[in-house]
NUBA-78910 format. One record per atom (N, C-alpha, C): atom name; x, y, z. Coordinates in steps of 0.1 Angstrom, whole numbers, m for minus. Layout:
! residues N
PT; CA; X; Y; Z
...
! end
This chain:
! residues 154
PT; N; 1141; 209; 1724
PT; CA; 1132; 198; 1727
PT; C; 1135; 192; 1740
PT; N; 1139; 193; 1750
PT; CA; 1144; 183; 1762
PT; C; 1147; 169; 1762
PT; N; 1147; 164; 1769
PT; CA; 1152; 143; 1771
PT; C; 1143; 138; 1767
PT; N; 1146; 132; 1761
PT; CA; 1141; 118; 1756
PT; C; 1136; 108; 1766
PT; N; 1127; 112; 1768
PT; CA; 1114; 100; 1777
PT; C; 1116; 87; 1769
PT; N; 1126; 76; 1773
PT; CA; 1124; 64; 1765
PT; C; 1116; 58; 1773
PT; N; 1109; 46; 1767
PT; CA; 1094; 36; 1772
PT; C; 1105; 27; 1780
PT; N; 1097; 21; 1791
PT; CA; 1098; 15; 1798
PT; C; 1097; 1; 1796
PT; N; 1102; m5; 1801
PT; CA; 1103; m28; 1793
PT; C; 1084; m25; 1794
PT; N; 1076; m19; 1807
PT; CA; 1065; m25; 1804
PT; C; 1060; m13; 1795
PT; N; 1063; m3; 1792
PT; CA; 1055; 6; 1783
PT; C; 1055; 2; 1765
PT; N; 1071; m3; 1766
PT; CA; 1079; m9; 1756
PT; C; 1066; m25; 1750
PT; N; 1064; m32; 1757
PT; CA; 1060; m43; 1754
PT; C; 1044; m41; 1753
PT; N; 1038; m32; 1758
PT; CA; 1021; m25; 1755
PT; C; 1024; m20; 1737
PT; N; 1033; m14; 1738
PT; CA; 1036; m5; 1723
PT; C; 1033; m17; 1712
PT; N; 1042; m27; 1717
PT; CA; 1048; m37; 1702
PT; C; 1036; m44; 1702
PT; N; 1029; m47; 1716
PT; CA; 1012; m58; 1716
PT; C; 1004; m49; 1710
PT; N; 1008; m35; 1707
PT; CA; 993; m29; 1702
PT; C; 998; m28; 1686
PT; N; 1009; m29; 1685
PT; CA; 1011; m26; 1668
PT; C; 1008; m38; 1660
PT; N; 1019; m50; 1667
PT; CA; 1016; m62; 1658
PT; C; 998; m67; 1662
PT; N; 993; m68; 1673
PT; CA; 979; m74; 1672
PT; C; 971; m65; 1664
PT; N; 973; m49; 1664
PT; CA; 961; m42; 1654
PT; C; 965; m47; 1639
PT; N; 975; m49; 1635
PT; CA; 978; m51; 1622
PT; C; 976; m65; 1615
PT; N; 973; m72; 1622
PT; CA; 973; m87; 1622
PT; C; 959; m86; 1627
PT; N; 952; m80; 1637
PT; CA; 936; m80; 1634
PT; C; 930; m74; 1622
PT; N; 937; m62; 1615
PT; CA; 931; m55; 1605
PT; C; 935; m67; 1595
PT; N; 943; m73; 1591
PT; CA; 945; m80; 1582
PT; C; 935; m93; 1583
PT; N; 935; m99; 1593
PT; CA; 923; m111; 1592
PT; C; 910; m106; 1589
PT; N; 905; m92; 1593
PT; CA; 895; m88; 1593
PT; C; 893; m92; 1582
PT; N; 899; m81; 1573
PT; CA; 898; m77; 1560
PT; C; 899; m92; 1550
PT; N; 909; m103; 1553
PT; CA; 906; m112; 1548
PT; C; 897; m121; 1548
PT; N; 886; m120; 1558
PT; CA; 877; m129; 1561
PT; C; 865; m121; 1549
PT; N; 864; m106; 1548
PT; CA; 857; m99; 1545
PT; C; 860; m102; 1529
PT; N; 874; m105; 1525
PT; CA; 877; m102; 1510
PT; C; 873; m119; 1507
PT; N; 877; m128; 1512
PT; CA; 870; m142; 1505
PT; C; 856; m144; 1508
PT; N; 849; m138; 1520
PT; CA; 834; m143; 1512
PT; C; 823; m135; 1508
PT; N; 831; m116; 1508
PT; CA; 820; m108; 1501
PT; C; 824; m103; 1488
PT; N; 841; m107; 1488
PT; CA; 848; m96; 1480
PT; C; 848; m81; 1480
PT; N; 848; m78; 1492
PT; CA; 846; m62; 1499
PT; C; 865; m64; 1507
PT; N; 867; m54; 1508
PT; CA; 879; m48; 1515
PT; C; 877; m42; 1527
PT; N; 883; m46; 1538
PT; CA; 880; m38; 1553
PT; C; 878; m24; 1552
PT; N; 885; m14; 1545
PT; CA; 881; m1; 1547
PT; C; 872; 3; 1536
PT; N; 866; m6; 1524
PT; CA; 857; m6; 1518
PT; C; 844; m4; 1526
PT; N; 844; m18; 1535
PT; CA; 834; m20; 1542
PT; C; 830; m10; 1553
PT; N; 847; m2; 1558
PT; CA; 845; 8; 1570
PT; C; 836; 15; 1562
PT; N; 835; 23; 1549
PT; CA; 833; 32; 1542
PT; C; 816; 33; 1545
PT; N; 811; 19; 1539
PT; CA; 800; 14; 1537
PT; C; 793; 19; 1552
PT; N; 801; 14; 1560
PT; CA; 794; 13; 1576
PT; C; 791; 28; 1577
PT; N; 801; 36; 1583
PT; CA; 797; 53; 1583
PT; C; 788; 60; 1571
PT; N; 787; 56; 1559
PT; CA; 775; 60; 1557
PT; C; 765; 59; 1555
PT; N; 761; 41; 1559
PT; CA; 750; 37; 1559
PT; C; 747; 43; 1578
PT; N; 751; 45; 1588
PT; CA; 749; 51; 1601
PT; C; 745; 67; 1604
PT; N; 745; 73; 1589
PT; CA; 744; 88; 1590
PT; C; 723; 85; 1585
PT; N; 723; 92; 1592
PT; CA; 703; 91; 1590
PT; C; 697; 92; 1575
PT; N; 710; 99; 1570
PT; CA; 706; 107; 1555
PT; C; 711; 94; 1543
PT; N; 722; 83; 1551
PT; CA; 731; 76; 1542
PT; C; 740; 84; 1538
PT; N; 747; 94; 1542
PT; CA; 753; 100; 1529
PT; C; 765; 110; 1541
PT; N; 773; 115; 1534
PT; CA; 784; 123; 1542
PT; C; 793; 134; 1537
PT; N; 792; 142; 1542
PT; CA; 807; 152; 1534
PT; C; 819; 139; 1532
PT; N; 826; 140; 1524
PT; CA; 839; 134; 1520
PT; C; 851; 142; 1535
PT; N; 850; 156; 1535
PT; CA; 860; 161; 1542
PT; C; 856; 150; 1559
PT; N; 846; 152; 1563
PT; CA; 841; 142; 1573
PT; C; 841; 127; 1574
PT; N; 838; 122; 1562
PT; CA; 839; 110; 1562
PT; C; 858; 105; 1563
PT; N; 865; 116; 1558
PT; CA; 880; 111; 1560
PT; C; 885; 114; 1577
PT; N; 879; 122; 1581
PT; CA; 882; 123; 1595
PT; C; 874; 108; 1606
PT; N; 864; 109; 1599
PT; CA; 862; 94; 1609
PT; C; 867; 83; 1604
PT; N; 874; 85; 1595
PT; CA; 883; 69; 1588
PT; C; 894; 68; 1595
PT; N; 899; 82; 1600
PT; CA; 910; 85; 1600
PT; C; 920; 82; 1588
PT; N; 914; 88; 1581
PT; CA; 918; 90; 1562
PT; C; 924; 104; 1560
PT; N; 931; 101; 1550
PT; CA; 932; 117; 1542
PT; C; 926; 117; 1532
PT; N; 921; 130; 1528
PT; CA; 915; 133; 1520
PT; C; 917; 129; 1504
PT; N; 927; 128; 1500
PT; CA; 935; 122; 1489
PT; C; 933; 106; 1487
PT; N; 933; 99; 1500
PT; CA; 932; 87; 1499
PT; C; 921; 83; 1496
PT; N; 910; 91; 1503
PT; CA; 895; 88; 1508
PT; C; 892; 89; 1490
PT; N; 897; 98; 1485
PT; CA; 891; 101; 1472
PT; C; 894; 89; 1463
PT; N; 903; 85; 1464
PT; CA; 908; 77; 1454
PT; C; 899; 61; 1456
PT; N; 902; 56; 1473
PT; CA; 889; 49; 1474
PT; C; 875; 51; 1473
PT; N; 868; 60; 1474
PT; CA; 856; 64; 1470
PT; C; 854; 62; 1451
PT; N; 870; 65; 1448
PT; CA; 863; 68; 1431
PT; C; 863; 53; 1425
PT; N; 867; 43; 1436
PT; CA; 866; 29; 1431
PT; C; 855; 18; 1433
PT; N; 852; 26; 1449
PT; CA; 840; 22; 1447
PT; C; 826; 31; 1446
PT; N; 828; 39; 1436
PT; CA; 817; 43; 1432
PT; C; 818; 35; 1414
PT; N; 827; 33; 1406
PT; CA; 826; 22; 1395
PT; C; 820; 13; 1398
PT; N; 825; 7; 1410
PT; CA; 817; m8; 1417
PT; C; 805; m8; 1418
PT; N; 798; 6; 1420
PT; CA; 788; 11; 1421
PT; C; 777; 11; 1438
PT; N; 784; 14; 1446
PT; CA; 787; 7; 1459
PT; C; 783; 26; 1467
PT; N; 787; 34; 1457
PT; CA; 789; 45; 1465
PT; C; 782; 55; 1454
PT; N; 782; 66; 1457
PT; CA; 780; 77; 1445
PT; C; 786; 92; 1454
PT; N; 789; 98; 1444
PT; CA; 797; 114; 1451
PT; C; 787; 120; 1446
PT; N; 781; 137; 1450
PT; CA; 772; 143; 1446
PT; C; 780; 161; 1453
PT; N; 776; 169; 1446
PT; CA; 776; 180; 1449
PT; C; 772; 182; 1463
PT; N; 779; 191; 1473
PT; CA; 770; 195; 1482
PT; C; 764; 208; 1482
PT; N; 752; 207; 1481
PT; CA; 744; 217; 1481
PT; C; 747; 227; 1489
PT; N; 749; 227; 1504
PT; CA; 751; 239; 1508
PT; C; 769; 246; 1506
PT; N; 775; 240; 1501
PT; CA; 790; 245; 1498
PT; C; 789; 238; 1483
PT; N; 794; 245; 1479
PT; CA; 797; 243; 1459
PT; C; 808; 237; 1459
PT; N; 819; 237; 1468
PT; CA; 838; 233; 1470
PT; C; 836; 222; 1477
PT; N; 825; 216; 1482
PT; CA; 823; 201; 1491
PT; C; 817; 194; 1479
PT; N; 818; 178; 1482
PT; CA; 818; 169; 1477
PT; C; 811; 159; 1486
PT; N; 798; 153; 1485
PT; CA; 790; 142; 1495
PT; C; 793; 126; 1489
PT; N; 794; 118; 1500
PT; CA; 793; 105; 1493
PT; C; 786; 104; 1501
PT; N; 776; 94; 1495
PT; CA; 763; 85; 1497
PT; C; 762; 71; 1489
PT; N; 757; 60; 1504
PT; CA; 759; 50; 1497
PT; C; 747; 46; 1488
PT; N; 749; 36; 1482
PT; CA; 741; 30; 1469
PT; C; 729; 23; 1477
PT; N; 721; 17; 1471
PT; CA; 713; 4; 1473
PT; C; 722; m10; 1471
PT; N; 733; m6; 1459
PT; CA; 741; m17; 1457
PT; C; 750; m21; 1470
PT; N; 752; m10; 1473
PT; CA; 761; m10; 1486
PT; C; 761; m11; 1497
PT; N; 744; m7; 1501
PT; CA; 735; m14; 1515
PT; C; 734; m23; 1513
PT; N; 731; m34; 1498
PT; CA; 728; m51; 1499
PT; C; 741; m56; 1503
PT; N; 754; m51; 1495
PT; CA; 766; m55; 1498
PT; C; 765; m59; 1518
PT; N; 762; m44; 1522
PT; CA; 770; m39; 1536
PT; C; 759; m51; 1546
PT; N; 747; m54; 1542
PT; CA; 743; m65; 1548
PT; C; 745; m77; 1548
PT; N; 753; m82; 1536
PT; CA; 757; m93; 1535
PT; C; 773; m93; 1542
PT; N; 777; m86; 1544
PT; CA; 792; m87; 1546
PT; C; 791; m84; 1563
PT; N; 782; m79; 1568
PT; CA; 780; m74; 1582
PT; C; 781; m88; 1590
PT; N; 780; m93; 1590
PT; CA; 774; m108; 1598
PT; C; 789; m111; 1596
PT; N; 793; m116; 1589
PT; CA; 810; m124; 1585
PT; C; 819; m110; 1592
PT; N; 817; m101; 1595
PT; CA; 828; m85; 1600
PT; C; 823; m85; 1613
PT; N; 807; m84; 1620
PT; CA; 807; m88; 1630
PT; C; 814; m105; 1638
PT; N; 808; m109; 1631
PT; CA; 819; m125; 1639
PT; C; 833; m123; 1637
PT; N; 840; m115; 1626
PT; CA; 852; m121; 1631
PT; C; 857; m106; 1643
PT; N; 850; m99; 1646
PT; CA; 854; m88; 1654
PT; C; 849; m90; 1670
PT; N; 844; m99; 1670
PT; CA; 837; m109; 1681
PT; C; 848; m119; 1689
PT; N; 848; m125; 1676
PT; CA; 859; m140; 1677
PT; C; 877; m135; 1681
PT; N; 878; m122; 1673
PT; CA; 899; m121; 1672
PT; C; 895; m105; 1680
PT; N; 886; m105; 1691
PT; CA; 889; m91; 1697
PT; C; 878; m90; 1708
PT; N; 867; m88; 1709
PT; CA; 854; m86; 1717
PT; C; 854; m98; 1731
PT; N; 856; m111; 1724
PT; CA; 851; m123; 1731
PT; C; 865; m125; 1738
PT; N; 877; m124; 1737
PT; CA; 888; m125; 1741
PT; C; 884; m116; 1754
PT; N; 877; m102; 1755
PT; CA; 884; m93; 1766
PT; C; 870; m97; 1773
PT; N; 877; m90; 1787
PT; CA; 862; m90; 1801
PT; C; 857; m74; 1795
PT; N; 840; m77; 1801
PT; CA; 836; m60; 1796
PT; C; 839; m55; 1808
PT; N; 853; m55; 1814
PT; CA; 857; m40; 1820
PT; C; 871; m40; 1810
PT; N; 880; m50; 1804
PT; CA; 888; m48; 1794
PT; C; 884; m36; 1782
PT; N; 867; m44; 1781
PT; CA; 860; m35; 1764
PT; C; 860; m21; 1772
PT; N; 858; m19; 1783
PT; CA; 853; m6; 1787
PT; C; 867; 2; 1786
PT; N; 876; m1; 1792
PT; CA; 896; 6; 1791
PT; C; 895; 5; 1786
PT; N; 893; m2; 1772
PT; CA; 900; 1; 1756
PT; C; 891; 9; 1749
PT; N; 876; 9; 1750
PT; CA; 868; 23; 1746
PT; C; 875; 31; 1751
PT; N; 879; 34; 1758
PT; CA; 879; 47; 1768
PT; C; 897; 56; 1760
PT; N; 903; 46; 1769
PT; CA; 918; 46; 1760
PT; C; 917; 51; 1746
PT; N; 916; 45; 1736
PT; CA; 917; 48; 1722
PT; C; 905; 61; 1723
PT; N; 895; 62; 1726
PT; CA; 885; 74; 1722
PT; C; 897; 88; 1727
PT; N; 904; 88; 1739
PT; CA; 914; 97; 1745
PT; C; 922; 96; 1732
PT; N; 930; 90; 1725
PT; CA; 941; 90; 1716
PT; C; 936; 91; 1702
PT; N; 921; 90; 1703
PT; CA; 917; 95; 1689
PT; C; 914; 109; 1690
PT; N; 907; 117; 1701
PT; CA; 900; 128; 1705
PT; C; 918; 140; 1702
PT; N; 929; 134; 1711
PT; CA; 943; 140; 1711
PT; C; 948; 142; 1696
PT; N; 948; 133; 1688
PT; CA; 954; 129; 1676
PT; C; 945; 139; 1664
PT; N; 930; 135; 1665
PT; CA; 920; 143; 1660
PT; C; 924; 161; 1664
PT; N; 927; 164; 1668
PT; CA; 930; 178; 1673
PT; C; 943; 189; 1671
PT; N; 952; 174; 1665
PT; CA; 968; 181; 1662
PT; C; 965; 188; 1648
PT; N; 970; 200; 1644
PT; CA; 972; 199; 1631
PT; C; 976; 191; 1619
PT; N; 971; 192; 1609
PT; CA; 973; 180; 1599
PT; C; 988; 186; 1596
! end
Protein backbone atom coordinates (compact mmCIF):
# COMPACT_ATOMS: atom_id res chain seq x y z
CA UNK A 1 0.00 0.00 0.00
CA UNK A 2 2.59 3.09 0.17
CA UNK A 3 2.37 6.33 2.81
CA UNK A 4 -0.24 7.46 4.16
CA UNK A 5 -1.36 10.75 2.55
CA UNK A 6 -2.70 12.32 5.85
CA UNK A 7 -5.26 15.47 5.23
CA UNK A 8 -4.07 18.65 5.62
CA UNK A 9 -5.48 21.33 8.81
CA UNK A 10 -7.28 22.77 5.58
CA UNK A 11 -8.29 19.37 3.97
CA UNK A 12 -8.90 18.10 7.54
CA UNK A 13 -11.44 20.87 8.40
CA UNK A 14 -13.48 20.63 4.58
CA UNK A 15 -13.81 16.74 5.76
CA UNK A 16 -15.36 17.40 9.37
CA UNK A 17 -17.74 20.68 7.67
CA UNK A 18 -18.91 18.08 5.20
CA UNK A 19 -19.75 15.30 7.62
CA UNK A 20 -21.25 17.06 10.57
CA UNK A 21 -23.35 19.81 8.13
CA UNK A 22 -24.61 16.71 5.73
CA UNK A 23 -25.81 14.90 8.85
CA UNK A 24 -27.40 17.66 10.58
CA UNK A 25 -28.87 18.77 7.14
CA UNK A 26 -30.27 15.20 6.58
CA UNK A 27 -31.66 15.24 9.93
CA UNK A 28 -33.63 18.62 9.90
CA UNK A 29 -34.67 17.68 6.63
CA UNK A 30 -36.21 14.64 7.44
CA UNK A 31 -37.63 16.26 10.67
CA UNK A 32 -39.37 18.98 9.07
CA UNK A 33 -40.74 16.25 6.63
CA UNK A 34 -41.64 13.77 9.62
CA UNK A 35 -43.80 16.55 11.80
CA UNK A 36 -45.89 17.89 9.00
CA UNK A 37 -46.38 14.99 6.43
CA UNK A 38 -45.38 12.06 8.50
CA UNK A 39 -43.19 10.87 5.57
CA UNK A 40 -39.36 10.11 6.31
CA UNK A 41 -36.55 11.85 4.24
CA UNK A 42 -35.53 8.71 2.30
CA UNK A 43 -39.19 7.81 2.15
CA UNK A 44 -39.79 10.95 0.38
CA UNK A 45 -36.27 10.46 -1.63
CA UNK A 46 -38.11 7.18 -2.79
CA UNK A 47 -41.23 8.97 -3.73
CA UNK A 48 -39.25 11.70 -5.65
CA UNK A 49 -37.20 9.21 -8.16
CA UNK A 50 -40.23 7.55 -8.98
CA UNK A 51 -42.51 9.96 -9.42
CA UNK A 52 -39.48 11.65 -12.09
CA UNK A 53 -39.25 8.41 -14.13
CA UNK A 54 -42.01 9.16 -17.16
CA UNK A 55 -43.44 5.71 -16.43
CA UNK A 56 -43.64 6.46 -12.36
CA UNK A 57 -42.11 3.38 -11.82
CA UNK A 58 -38.33 1.82 -11.55
CA UNK A 59 -36.32 -1.37 -11.36
CA UNK A 60 -35.63 -1.74 -7.54
CA UNK A 61 -31.78 -2.80 -8.66
CA UNK A 62 -31.81 1.06 -10.16
CA UNK A 63 -33.76 2.66 -7.88
CA UNK A 64 -30.98 1.57 -5.08
CA UNK A 65 -28.27 2.90 -7.08
CA UNK A 66 -29.66 6.39 -7.26
CA UNK A 67 -30.46 6.25 -3.51
CA UNK A 68 -27.24 5.30 -3.12
CA UNK A 69 -28.96 2.27 -1.27
CA UNK A 70 -28.39 -1.29 -1.08
CA UNK A 71 -30.34 -3.55 -2.29
CA UNK A 72 -31.32 -5.23 1.05
CA UNK A 73 -32.09 -1.95 2.44
CA UNK A 74 -34.06 -0.51 -0.43
CA UNK A 75 -36.23 -3.72 -0.02
CA UNK A 76 -36.98 -3.59 3.38
CA UNK A 77 -37.96 0.24 2.82
CA UNK A 78 -40.01 -0.36 -0.11
CA UNK A 79 -41.87 -3.32 1.73
CA UNK A 80 -42.98 -0.57 4.36
CA UNK A 81 -44.00 1.57 2.31
CA UNK A 82 -45.86 -0.33 0.08
CA UNK A 83 -48.27 -1.43 3.50
CA UNK A 84 -48.58 2.39 3.78
CA UNK A 85 -49.63 2.00 0.46
CA UNK A 86 -47.41 4.75 -0.94
CA UNK A 87 -45.58 2.35 -3.32
CA UNK A 88 -46.37 -1.08 -5.00
CA UNK A 89 -43.58 -3.79 -6.36
CA UNK A 90 -44.61 -5.58 -9.63
CA UNK A 91 -42.90 -8.14 -11.67
CA UNK A 92 -40.71 -6.95 -14.31
CA UNK A 93 -41.85 -7.98 -17.40
CA UNK A 94 -38.86 -8.02 -19.33
CA UNK A 95 -36.62 -10.01 -16.61
CA UNK A 96 -38.66 -12.58 -14.48
CA UNK A 97 -35.47 -12.09 -11.48
CA UNK A 98 -36.24 -8.07 -11.45
CA UNK A 99 -38.60 -6.56 -9.31
CA UNK A 100 -40.33 -2.77 -10.31
CA UNK A 101 -41.50 -0.27 -7.85
CA UNK A 102 -44.01 2.14 -8.82
CA UNK A 103 -45.45 4.72 -6.97
CA UNK A 104 -49.22 4.85 -5.86
CA UNK A 105 -51.74 7.67 -6.41
CA UNK A 106 -51.52 7.50 -2.52
CA UNK A 107 -48.09 8.30 -2.80
CA UNK A 108 -48.16 11.10 -5.50
CA UNK A 109 -50.90 13.00 -3.14
CA UNK A 110 -48.52 12.24 -0.24
CA UNK A 111 -45.28 13.47 -2.57
CA UNK A 112 -47.21 16.79 -3.35
CA UNK A 113 -48.05 17.59 -0.20
CA UNK A 114 -44.74 17.03 1.39
CA UNK A 115 -42.82 18.77 -1.71
CA UNK A 116 -43.34 22.39 -0.68
CA UNK A 117 -42.27 21.81 3.18
CA UNK A 118 -38.78 19.55 1.53
CA UNK A 119 -38.37 22.20 -1.04
CA UNK A 120 -38.19 25.14 1.68
CA UNK A 121 -36.33 23.55 4.04
CA UNK A 122 -33.59 22.65 1.27
CA UNK A 123 -33.76 26.34 0.23
CA UNK A 124 -33.56 27.77 3.76
CA UNK A 125 -30.45 25.10 5.47
CA UNK A 126 -28.60 24.81 1.99
CA UNK A 127 -29.52 26.56 -1.47
CA UNK A 128 -30.09 30.23 -0.12
CA UNK A 129 -26.99 30.13 2.11
CA UNK A 130 -24.51 29.57 -1.08
CA UNK A 131 -23.70 32.09 -4.24
CA UNK A 132 -24.81 30.26 -7.64
CA UNK A 133 -21.14 29.83 -8.39
CA UNK A 134 -20.95 27.95 -4.73
CA UNK A 135 -24.39 25.79 -6.14
CA UNK A 136 -22.37 25.35 -9.33
CA UNK A 137 -18.72 23.67 -7.24
CA UNK A 138 -20.91 21.75 -5.26
CA UNK A 139 -23.02 20.25 -8.32
CA UNK A 140 -19.94 19.63 -9.93
CA UNK A 141 -17.84 18.26 -6.90
CA UNK A 142 -20.29 15.69 -5.49
CA UNK A 143 -21.61 14.63 -9.25
CA UNK A 144 -17.30 13.68 -9.59
CA UNK A 145 -17.54 11.70 -6.06
CA UNK A 146 -20.78 10.14 -6.99
CA UNK A 147 -19.78 9.22 -10.73
CA UNK A 148 -16.02 7.67 -8.80
CA UNK A 149 -17.87 5.99 -5.94
CA UNK A 150 -20.78 4.71 -8.37
CA UNK A 151 -18.03 2.84 -10.38
CA UNK A 152 -15.97 0.96 -7.51
CA UNK A 153 -17.14 -2.40 -7.00
CA UNK A 154 -19.73 -3.18 -4.47
Amino acid sequence: MGEVRWLTEREAAAWRAYIVATVKLRHRLHRELSEAHDVSLTDYEVLVCLDAQEDKRMRMTELATMLGSTKSRLSHQVGRMESDGHVRRVPDPEDKRGVIAEITPAGRALLEKAAPTHVEGVREHLIDLLTPEEQVVIGQAFTRVFEHLNHLPE
